[in-house]
C-alpha positions as CSV (number, residue, x, y, z in Angstrom):
1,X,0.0,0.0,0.0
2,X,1.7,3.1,-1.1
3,X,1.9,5.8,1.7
4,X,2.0,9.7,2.0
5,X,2.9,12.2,5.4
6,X,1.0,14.9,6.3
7,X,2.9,17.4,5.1
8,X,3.2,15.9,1.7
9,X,-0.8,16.1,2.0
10,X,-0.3,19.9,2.6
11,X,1.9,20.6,0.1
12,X,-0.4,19.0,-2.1
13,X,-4.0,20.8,-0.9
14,X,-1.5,24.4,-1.3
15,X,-0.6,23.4,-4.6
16,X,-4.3,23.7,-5.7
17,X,-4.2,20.6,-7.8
18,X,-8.0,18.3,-7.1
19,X,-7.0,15.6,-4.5
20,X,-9.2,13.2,-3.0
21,X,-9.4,12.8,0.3
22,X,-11.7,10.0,2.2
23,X,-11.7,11.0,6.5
24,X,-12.8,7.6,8.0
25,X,-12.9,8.8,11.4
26,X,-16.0,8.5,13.4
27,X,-18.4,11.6,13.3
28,X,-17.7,13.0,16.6
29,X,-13.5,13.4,15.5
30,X,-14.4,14.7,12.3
31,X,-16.6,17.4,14.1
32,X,-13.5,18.4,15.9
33,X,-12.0,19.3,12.8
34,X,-11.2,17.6,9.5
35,X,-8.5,18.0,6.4
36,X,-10.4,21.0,4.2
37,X,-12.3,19.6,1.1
38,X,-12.0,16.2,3.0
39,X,-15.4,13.7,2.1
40,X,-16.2,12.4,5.4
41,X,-16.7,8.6,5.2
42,X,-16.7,6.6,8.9
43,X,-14.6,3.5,8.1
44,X,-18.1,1.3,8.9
45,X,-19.7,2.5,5.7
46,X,-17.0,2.2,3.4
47,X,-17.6,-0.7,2.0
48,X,-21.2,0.0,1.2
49,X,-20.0,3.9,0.3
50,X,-17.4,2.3,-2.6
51,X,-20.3,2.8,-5.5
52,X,-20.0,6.4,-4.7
53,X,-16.5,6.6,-5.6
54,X,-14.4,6.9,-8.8
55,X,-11.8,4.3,-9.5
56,X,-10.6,6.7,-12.0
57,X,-9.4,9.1,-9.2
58,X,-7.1,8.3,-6.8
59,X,-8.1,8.9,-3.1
60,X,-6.3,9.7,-0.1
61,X,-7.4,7.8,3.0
62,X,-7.0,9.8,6.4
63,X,-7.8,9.0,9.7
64,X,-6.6,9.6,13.7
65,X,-3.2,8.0,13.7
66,X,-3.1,5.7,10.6
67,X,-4.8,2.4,11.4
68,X,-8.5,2.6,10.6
69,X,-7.1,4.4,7.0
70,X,-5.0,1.5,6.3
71,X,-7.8,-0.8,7.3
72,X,-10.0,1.4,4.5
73,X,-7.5,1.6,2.1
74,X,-6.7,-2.2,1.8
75,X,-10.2,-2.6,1.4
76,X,-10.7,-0.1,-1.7
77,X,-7.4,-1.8,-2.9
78,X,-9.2,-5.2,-2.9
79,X,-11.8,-3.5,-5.2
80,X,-9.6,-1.6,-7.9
81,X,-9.3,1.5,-6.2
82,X,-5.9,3.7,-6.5
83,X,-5.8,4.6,-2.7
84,X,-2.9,6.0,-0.5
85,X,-2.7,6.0,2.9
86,X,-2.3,8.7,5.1
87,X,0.7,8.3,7.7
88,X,0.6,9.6,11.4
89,X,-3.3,10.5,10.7
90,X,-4.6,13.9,11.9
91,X,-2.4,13.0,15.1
92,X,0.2,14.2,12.9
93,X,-1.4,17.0,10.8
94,X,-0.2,20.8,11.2
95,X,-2.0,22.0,8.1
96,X,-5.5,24.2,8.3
97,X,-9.0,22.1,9.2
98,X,-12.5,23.0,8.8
């Protein structure tokens, strides 16, 4: 599974190219703040969200520290999807939220 730090995630959201990002963190985290432009997805629903999703676009999976992302991300592997995982979560994230 390929992998991508926060700050690369920054760099990317200030380089105003369209990135994907998937937050699988539970409602009440994402309410605390989430990654701006950031589709909030709890990893329960994932698997019955994946029709929603492009497997033309690659997506950026993001959650507290890293594990429930990975957990996501080997799922939308599984089923075709380009996915990367997000590192170090938002433990790890010193960009802006929303």
């Amino acid at each position: 599974m390929e992998q991508i730090n926060p700050n690369e995630v920054e760099a990317l959201l200030k380089g105003n190219l369209p990135i994907n990002i998937i937050d699988v963190r539970e409602s009440e985290e994402v309410n605390a703040g989430k990654i701006p432009t950031a589709k909030h997805i709890p990893l329960g629903l994932v698997e019955f969200k994946m029709q929603d999703l492009d497997k033309s676009k690659e997506y950026i999976m993001v959650c507290q520290s890293g594990g429930r992302s990975s957990k996501a991300a080997t799922l939308l592997e599984d089923h075709g999807f380009k996915v990367i995982n997000m590192i170090g979560g938002m433990l790890e994230w010193n960009g802006p939220t929303e």
